[in-house]
C-alpha positions in Angstrom: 34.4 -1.7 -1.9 32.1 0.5 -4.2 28.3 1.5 -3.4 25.7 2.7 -5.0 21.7 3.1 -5.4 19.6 0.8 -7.3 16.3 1.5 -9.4 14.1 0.3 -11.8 10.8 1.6 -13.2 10.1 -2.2 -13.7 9.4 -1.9 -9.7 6.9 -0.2 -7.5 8.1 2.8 -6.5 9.3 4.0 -3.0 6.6 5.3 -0.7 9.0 7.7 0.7 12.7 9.0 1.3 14.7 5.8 0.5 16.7 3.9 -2.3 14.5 0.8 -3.8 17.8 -1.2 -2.8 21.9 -0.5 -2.3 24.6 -2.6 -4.0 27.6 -2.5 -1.9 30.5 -5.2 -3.2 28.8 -8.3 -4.5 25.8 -7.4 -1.7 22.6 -6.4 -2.7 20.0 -5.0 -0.1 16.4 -4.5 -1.3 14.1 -2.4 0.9 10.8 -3.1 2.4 8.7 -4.0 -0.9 5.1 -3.5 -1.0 2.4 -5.5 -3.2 1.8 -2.3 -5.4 1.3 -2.7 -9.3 4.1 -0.6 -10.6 1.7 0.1 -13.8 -1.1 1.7 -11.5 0.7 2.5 -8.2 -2.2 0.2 -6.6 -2.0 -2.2 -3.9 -2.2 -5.7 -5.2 -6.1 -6.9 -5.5 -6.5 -10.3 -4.0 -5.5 -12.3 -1.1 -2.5 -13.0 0.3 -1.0 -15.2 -2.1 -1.7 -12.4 -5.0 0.3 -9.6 -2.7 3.3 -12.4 -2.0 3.7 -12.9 -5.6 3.3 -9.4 -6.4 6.3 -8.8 -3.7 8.2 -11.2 -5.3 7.7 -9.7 -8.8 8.8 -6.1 -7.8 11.7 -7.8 -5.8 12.5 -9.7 -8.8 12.9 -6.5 -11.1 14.9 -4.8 -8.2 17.2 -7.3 -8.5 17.3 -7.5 -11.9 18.8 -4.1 -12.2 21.8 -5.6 -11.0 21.7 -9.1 -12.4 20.6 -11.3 -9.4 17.6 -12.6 -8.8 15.8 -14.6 -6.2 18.3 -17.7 -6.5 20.9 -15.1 -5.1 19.1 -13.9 -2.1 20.5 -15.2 1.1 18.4 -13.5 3.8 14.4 -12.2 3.5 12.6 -10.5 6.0 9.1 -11.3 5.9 6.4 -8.6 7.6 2.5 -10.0 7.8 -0.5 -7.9 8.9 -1.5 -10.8 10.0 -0.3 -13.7 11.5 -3.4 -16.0 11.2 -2.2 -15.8 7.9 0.9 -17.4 8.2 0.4 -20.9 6.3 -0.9 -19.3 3.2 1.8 -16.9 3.4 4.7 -19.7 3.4 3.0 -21.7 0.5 2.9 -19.0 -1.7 6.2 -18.2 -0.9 7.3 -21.9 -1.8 5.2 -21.7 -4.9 8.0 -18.7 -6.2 11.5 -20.2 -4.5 13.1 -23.1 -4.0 15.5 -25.0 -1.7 18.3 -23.9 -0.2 15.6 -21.1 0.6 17.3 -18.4 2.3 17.7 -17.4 5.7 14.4 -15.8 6.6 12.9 -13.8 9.6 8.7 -13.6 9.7 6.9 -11.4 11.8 3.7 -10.1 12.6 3.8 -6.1 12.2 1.6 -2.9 11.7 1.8 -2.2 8.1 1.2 1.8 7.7 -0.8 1.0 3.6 -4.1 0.7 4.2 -5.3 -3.4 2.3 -1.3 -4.5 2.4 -1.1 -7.5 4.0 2.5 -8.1 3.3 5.9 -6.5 2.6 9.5 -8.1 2.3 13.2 -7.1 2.4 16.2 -9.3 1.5 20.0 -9.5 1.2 21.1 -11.3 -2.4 24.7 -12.1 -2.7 26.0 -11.4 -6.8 29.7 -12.0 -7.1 30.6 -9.3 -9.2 32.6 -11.2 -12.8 
């Protein structure tokens, strides 16, 4: 099975020492992605749904580097700020996928950037042809 690193300038950038994602086989795993504007380096402006879609944007273009997108992802971890904000969260996140949704694990955690409210990591599967 080959590995290797995956970037794209179309994608925020990592906030420190690790790969925007790994493909290993026909496995794709993204890291953490933050609601930053890969044209300023700025955390998304808005609410919550604004900072989801802006995750799945950047997530999007990761996966893009290696010709997957979201219909391929098969597991997403979800991290809130908050979890009063739940509800808003999952609509938002409906408004971008669609069923089968992937597996997916939400929890409530300290995110270190100070006005993220949300970050997300996932496992796509991309035969390769």
């Amino acid at each position: 099975m080959s590995k290797h690193p995956v970037s794209t300038d179309a994608a925020a950038q990592p906030l420190g020492a690790y790969s925007q994602a790994w493909r290993a086989g026909d496995f794709v795993f993204v890291a953490g992605v933050a609601p930053i504007d890969p044209a300023t380096g700025a955390v998304q402006r808005g609410g919550l749904a604004e900072q989801t879609h802006r995750v799945l944007d950047n997530m999007t273009a990761v996966l893009a580097a290696e010709a997957a997108d979201l219909d391929d992802v098969v597991k997403m971890n979800v991290y809130l700020a908050n979890a009063d904000d739940w509800a808003d969260f999952n609509q938002a996140y409906a408004d971008r996928l669609s069923a089968p949704y992937p597996a997916r694990t939400s929890v409530q955690a300290g995110i270190p950037l100070t006005g993220m409210l949300v970050e997300m990591d996932c496992i796509a599967y991309v035969e390769r042809g």
